[in-house]
Biotite code that builds the C-alpha atoms (Angstrom):
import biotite.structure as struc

atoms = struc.array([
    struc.Atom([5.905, 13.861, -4.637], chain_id="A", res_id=1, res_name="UNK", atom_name="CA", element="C"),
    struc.Atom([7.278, 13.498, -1.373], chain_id="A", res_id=2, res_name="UNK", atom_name="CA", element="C"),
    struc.Atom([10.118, 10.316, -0.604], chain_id="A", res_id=3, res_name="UNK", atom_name="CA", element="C"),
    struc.Atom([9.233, 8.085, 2.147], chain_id="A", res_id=4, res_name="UNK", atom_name="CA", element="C"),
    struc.Atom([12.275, 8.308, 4.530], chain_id="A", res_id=5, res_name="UNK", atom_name="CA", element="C"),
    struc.Atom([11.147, 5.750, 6.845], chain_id="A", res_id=6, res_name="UNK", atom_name="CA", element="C"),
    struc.Atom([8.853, 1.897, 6.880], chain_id="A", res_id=7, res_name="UNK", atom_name="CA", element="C"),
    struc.Atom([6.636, 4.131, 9.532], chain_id="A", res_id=8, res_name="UNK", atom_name="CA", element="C"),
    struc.Atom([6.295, 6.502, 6.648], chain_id="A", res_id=9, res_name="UNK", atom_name="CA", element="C"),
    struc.Atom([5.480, 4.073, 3.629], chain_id="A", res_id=10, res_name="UNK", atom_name="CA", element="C"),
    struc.Atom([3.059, 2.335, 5.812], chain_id="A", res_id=11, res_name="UNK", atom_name="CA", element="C"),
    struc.Atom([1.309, 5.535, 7.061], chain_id="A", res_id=12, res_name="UNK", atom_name="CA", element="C"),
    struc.Atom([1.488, 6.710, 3.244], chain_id="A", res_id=13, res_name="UNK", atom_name="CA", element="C"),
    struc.Atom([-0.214, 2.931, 2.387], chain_id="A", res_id=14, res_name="UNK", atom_name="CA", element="C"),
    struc.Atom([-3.090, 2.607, 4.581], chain_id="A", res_id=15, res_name="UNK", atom_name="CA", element="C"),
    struc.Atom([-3.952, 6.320, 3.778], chain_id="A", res_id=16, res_name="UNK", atom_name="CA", element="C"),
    struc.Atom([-4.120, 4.806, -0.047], chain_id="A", res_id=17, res_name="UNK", atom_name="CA", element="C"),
    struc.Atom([-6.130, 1.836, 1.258], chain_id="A", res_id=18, res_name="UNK", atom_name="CA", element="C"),
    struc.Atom([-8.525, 4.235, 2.849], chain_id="A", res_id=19, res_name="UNK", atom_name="CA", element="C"),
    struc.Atom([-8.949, 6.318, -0.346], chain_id="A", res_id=20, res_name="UNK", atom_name="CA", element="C"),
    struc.Atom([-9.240, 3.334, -2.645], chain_id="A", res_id=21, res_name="UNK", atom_name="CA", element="C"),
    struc.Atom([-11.674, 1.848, -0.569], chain_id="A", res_id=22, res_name="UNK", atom_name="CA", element="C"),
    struc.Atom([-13.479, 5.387, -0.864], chain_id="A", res_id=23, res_name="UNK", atom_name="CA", element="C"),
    struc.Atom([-13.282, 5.239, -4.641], chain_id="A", res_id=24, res_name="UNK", atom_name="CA", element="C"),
    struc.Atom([-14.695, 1.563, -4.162], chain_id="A", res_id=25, res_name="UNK", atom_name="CA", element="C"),
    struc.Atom([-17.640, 2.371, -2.873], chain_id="A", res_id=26, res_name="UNK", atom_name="CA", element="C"),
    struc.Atom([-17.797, 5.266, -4.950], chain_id="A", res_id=27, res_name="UNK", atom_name="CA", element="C"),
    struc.Atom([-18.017, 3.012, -7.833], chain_id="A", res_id=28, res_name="UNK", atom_name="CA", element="C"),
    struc.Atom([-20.528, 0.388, -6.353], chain_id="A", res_id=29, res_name="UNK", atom_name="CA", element="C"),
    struc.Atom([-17.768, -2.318, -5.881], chain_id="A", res_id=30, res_name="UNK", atom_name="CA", element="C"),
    struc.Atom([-17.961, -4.045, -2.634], chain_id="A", res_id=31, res_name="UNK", atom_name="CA", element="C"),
    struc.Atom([-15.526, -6.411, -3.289], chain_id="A", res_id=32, res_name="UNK", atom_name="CA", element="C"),
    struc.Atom([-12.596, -4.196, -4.106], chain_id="A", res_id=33, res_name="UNK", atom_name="CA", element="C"),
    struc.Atom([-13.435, -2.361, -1.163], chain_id="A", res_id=34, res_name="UNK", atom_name="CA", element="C"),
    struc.Atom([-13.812, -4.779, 1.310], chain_id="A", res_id=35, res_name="UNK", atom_name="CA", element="C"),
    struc.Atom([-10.391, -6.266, -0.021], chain_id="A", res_id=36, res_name="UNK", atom_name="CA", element="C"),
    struc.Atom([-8.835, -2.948, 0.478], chain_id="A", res_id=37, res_name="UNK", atom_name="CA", element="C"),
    struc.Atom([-10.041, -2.891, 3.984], chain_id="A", res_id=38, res_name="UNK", atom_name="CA", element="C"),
    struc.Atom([-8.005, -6.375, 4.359], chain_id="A", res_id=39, res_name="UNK", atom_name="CA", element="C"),
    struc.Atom([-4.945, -5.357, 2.857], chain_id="A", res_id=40, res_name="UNK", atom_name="CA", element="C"),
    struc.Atom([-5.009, -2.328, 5.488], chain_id="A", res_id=41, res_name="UNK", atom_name="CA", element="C"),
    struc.Atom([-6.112, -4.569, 9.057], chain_id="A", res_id=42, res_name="UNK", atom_name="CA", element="C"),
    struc.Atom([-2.615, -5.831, 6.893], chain_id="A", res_id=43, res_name="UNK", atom_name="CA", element="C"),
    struc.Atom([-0.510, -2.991, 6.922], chain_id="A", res_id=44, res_name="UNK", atom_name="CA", element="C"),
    struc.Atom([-1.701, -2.388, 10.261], chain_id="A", res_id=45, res_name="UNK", atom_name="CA", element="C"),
    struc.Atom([-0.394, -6.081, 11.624], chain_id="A", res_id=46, res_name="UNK", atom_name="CA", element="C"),
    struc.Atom([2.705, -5.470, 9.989], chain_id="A", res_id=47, res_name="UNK", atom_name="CA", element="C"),
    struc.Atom([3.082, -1.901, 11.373], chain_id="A", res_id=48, res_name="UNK", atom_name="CA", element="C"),
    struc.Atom([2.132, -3.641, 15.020], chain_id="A", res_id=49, res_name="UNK", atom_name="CA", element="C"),
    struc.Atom([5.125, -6.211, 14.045], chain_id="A", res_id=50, res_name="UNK", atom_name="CA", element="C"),
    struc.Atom([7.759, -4.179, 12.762], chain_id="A", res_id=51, res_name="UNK", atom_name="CA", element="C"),
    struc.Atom([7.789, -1.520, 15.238], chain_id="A", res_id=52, res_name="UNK", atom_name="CA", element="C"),
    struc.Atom([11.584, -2.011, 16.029], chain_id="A", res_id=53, res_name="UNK", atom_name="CA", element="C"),
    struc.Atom([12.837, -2.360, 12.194], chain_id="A", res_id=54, res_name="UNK", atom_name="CA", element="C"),
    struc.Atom([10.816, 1.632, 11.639], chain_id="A", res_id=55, res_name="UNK", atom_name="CA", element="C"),
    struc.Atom([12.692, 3.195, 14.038], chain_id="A", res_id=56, res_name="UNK", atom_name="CA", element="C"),
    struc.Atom([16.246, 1.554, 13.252], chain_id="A", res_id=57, res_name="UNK", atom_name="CA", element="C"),
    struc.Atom([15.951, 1.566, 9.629], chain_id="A", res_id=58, res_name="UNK", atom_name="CA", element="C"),
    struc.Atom([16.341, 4.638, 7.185], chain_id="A", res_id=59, res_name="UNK", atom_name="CA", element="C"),
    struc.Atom([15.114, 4.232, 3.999], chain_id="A", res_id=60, res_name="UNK", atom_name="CA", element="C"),
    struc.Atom([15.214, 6.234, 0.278], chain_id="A", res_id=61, res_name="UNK", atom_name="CA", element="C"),
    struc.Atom([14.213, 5.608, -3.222], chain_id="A", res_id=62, res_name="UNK", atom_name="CA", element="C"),
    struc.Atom([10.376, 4.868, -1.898], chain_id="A", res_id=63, res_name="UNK", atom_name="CA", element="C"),
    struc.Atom([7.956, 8.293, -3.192], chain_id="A", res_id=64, res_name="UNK", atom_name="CA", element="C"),
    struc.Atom([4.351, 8.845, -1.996], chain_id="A", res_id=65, res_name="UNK", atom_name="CA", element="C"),
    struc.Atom([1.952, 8.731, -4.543], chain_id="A", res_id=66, res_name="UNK", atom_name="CA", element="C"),
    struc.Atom([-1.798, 10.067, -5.192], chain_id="A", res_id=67, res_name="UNK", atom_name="CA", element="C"),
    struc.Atom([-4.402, 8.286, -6.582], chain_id="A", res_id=68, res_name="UNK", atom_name="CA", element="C"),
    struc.Atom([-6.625, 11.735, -6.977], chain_id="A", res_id=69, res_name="UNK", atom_name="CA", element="C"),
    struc.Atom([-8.018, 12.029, -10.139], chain_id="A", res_id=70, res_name="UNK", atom_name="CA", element="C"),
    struc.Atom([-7.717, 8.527, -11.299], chain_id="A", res_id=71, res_name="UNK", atom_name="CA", element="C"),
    struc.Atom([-10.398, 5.930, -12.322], chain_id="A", res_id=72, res_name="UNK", atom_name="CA", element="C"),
    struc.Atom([-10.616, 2.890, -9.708], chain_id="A", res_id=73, res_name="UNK", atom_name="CA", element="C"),
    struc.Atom([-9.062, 0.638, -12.458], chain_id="A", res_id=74, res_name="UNK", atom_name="CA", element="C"),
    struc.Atom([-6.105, 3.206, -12.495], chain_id="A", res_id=75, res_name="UNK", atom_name="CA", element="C"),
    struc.Atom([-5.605, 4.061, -8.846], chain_id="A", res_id=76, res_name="UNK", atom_name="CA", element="C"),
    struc.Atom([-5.849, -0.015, -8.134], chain_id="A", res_id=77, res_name="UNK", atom_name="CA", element="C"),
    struc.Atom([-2.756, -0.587, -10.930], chain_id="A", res_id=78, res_name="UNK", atom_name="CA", element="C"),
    struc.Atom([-1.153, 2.896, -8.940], chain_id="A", res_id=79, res_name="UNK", atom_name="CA", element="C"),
    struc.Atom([-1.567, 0.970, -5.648], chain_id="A", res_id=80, res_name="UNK", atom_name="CA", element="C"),
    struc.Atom([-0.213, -2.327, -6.770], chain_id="A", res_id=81, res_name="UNK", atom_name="CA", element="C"),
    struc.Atom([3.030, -0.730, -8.095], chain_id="A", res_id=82, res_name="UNK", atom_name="CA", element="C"),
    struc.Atom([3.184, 1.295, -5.220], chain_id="A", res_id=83, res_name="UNK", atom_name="CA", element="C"),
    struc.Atom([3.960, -1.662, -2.865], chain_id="A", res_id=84, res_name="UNK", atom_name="CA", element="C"),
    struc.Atom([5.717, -3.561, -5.652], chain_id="A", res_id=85, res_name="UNK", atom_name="CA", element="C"),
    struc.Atom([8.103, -0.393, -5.850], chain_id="A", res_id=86, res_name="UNK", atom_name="CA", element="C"),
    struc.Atom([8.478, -0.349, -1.931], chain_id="A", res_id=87, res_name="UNK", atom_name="CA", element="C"),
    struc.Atom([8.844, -4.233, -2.059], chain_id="A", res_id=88, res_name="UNK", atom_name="CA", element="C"),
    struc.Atom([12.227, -4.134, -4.083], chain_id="A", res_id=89, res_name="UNK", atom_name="CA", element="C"),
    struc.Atom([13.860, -0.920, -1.661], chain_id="A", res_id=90, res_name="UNK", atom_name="CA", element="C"),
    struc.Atom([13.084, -2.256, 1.481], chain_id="A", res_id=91, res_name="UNK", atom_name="CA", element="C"),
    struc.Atom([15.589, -4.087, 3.223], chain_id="A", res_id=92, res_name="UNK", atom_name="CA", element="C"),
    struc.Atom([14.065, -5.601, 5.699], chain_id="A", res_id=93, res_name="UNK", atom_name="CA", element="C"),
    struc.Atom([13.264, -8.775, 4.032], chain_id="A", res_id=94, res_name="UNK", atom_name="CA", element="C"),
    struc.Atom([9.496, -9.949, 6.136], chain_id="A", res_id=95, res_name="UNK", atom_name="CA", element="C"),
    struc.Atom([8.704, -6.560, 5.197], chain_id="A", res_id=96, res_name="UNK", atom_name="CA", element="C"),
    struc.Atom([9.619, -6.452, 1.947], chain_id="A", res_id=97, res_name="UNK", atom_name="CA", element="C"),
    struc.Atom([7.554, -9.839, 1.286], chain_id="A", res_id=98, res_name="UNK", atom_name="CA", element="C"),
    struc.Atom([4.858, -8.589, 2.778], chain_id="A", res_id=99, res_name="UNK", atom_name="CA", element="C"),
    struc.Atom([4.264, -5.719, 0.569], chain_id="A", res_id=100, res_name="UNK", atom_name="CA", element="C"),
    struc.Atom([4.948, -8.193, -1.940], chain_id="A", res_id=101, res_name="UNK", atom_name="CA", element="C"),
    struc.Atom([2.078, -9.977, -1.006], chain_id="A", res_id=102, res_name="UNK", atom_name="CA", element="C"),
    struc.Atom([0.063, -6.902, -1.309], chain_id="A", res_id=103, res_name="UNK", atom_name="CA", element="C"),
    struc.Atom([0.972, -5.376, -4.798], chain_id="A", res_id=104, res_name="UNK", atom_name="CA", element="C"),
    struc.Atom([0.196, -9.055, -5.999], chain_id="A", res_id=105, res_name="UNK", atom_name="CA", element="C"),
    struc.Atom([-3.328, -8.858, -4.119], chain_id="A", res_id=106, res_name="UNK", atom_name="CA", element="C"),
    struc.Atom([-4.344, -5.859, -5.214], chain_id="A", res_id=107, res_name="UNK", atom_name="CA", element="C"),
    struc.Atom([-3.173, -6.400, -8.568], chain_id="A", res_id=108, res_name="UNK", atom_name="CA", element="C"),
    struc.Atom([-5.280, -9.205, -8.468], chain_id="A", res_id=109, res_name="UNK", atom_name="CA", element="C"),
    struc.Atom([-8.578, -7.885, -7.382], chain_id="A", res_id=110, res_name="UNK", atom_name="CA", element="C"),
    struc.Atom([-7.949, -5.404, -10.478], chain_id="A", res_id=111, res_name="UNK", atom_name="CA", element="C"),
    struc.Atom([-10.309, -4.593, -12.941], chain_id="A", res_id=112, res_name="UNK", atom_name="CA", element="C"),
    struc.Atom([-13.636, -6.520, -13.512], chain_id="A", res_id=113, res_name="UNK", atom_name="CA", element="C"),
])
């Protein structure tokens, strides 16, 4: 896959995820992990809004897009959750770094059934 050079670039790359689990969600009938994807991006998006100054200054590496094509909902929600855990523990921007925290736990949480 493709490395995330920039926090611009592993936000844009996570609320493109959001958008495709919440696709899968209502694929699958599940209202509730879609609408709780749909939170977790209006959160990416406040933190993009917030952070604006830290994505131009600060490079980034280690941090690779992922895909959840192909994958069940129970899979692509675990994929998601170690996505931001994974961008969590590179980041160095530390608010930004808790914040994706915060979502790997959430989504990890809204998991399977």
């Amino acid at each position: 896959m493709t490395e995330l050079t920039s926090l611009g670039a592993v936000i844009a790359h996570a609320l493109e995820l959001e958008q495709s689990l919440q696709v899968m969600a209502r694929a699958a009938g599940d209202a509730r992990r879609a609408e709780a994807s749909r939170q977790r991006g209006e959160e990416l998006a406040r933190i993009r809004r917030e952070a604006i100054s830290e994505m131009i200054l600060e490079p980034l590496s280690g941090i690779e897009a992922i895909s959840l094509n192909g994958l069940s909902l129970d899979a692509a929600t675990e994929r998601l959750a170690a996505f931001y855990r994974d961008a969590a523990d590179r980041m160095s921007i530390p608010d930004v770094a808790r914040a994706l925290r915060r979502l790997g736990e959430r989504t990890a949480r809204i998991g399977p059934r």
